[in-house]
C-alpha positions in Angstrom: 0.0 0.0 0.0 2.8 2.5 0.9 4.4 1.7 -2.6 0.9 2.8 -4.6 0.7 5.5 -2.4 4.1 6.8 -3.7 3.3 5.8 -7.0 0.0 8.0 -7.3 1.9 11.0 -5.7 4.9 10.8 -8.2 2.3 10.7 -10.5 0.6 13.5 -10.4 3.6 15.5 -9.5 4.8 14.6 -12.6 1.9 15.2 -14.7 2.1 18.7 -13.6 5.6 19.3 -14.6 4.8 17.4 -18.4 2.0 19.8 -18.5 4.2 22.5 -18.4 6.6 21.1 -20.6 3.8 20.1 -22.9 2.1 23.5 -23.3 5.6 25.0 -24.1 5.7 22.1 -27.0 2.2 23.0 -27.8 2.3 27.0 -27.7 5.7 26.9 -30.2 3.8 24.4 -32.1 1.0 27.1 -32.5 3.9 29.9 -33.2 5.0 27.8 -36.1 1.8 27.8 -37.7 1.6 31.6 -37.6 4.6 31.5 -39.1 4.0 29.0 -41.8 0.5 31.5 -42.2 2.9 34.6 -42.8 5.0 32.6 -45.5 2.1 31.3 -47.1 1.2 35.1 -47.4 4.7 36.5 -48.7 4.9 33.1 -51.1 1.3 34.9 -52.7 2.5 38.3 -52.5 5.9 37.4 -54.2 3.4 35.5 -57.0 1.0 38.9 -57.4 4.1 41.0 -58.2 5.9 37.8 -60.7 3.1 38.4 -63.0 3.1 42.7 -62.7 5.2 44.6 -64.9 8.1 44.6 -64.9 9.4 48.1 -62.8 11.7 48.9 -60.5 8.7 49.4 -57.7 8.0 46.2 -58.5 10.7 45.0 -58.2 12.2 46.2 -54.8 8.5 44.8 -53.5 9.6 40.9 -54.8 13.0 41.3 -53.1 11.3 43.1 -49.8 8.5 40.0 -50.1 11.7 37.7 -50.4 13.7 38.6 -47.9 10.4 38.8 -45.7 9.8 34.9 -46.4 13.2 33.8 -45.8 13.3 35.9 -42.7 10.0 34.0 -42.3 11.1 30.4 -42.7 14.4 30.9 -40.7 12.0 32.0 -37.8 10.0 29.0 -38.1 12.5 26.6 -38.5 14.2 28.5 -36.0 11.0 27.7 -33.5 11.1 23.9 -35.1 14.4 23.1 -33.7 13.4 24.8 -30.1 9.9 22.7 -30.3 12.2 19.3 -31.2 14.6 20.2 -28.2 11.9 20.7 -25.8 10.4 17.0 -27.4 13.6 15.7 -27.0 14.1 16.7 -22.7 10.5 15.6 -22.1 11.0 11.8 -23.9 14.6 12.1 -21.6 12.6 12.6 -18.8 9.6 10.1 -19.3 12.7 7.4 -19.9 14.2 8.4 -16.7 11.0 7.9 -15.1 10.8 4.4 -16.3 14.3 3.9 -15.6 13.5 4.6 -11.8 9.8 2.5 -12.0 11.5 -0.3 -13.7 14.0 -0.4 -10.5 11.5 0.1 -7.8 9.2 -2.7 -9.3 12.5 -5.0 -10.0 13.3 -4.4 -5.3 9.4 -5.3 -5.0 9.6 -8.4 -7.3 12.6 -9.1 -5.5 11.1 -8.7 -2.0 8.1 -11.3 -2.9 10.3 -13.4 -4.7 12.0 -13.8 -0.7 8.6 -14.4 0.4 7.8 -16.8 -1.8 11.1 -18.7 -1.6 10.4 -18.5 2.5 6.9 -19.7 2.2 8.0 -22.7 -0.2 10.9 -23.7 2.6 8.1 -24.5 5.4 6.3 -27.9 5.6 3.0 -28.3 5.8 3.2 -29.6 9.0 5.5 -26.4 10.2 2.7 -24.4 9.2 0.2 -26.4 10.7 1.9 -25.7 13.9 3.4 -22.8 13.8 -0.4 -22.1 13.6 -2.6 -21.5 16.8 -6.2 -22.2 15.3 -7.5 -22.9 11.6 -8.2 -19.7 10.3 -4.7 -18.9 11.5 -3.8 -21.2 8.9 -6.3 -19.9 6.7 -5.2 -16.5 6.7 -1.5 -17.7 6.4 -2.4 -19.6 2.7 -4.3 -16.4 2.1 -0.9 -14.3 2.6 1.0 -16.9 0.3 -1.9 -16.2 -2.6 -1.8 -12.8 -2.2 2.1 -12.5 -2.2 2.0 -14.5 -5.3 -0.9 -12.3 -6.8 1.6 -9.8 -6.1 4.6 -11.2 -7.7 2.6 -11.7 -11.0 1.6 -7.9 -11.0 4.8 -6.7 -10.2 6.4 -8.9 -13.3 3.5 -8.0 -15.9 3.9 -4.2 -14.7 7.6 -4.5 -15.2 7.2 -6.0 -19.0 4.4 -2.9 -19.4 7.5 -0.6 -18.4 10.2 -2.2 -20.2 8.3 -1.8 -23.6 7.3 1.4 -22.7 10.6 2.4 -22.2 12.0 1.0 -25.5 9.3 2.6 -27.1 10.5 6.2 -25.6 13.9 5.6 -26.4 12.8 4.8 -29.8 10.8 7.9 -30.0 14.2 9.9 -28.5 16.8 8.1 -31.4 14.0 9.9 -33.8 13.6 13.4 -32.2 17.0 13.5 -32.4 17.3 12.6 -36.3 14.7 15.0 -36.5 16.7 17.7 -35.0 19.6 17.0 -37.0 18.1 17.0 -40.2 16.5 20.6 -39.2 19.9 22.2 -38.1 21.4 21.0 -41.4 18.8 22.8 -43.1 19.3 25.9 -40.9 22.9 25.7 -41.8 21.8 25.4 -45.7 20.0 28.4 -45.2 21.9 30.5 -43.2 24.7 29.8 -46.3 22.1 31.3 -48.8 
């Protein structure tokens, strides 16, 4: 009981801190798309002047709308790599926190697996003895049920966590591609 107690608390302190974290992700997400709105709008003014005549008015507004978009897009992308970073800290941190429920789950499977191994040591005639009454003996199977009740919990929530985990991680290795491939087209752009 004292170890679900600790496990609800840790949870909702958590959630509160990936709340955080994930309305950071979701208000650059939402700067991006302005962003993307204000490109969209220099790609159509850039178009509108293409097919204008051809003056020098004209022309200063297609290399004003230009540099306007490019300014644009390095802003955005800019805001893409900050988004990705912030993805990338948060999946670091749900993986520690499976790291550290994976361990506390392996010291409780190793704690029943004592009890069990203690409990298949006695006799049946030790525990009929060591036993005052019947339901003495009763509640004394009971025990040996439940600590094995518990032992299969603790081993199917530590296969939950394990894939979990691996799927983070897996998630993590492609944040991180992700990032890479955006900063190499930052650089690229930053060269134009």
């Amino acid at each position: 009981t004292v170890l679900v107690v600790v496990l609800i608390y840790m949870f909702f302190v958590d959630s509160s801190v990936d709340a955080a974290v994930q309305d950071e992700i979701n208000q650059r997400q939402k700067q991006i798309e302005e962003l993307q709105k204000q490109i969209e709008a220099y790609t159509r003014q850039l178009e509108t002047s293409q097919h204008g005549s051809r003056t020098l008015e004209n022309e200063i507004k297609q290399l004003n709308a230009k540099i306007g978009q490019i300014t644009v897009e390095i802003k955005s992308l800019e805001l893409s790599i900050k988004k990705t970073g912030l993805e990338i800290n948060e999946t670091e941190g749900e993986i520690y926190k499976s790291e550290e429920e994976i361990a506390k789950h392996k010291n409780a499977l190793g704690q029943y697996l004592n009890i069990a191994y203690q409990n298949d040591r006695k006799t049946l005639a030790e525990i009929l003895l060591h036993n005052e009454n019947l339901s003495d003996f009763f509640n004394y199977l009971n025990s040996i049920e439940n600590t094995q009740d518990n032992l299969k919990l603790t081993i199917k929530s530590i296969k939950t966590l394990k894939d979990n985990l691996e799927k983070r991680q897996e998630e993590l290795e492609n944040k991180k591609v992700d990032l890479e491939h955006l900063k190499s087209i930052q650089e690229v752009q930053k060269r134009s």
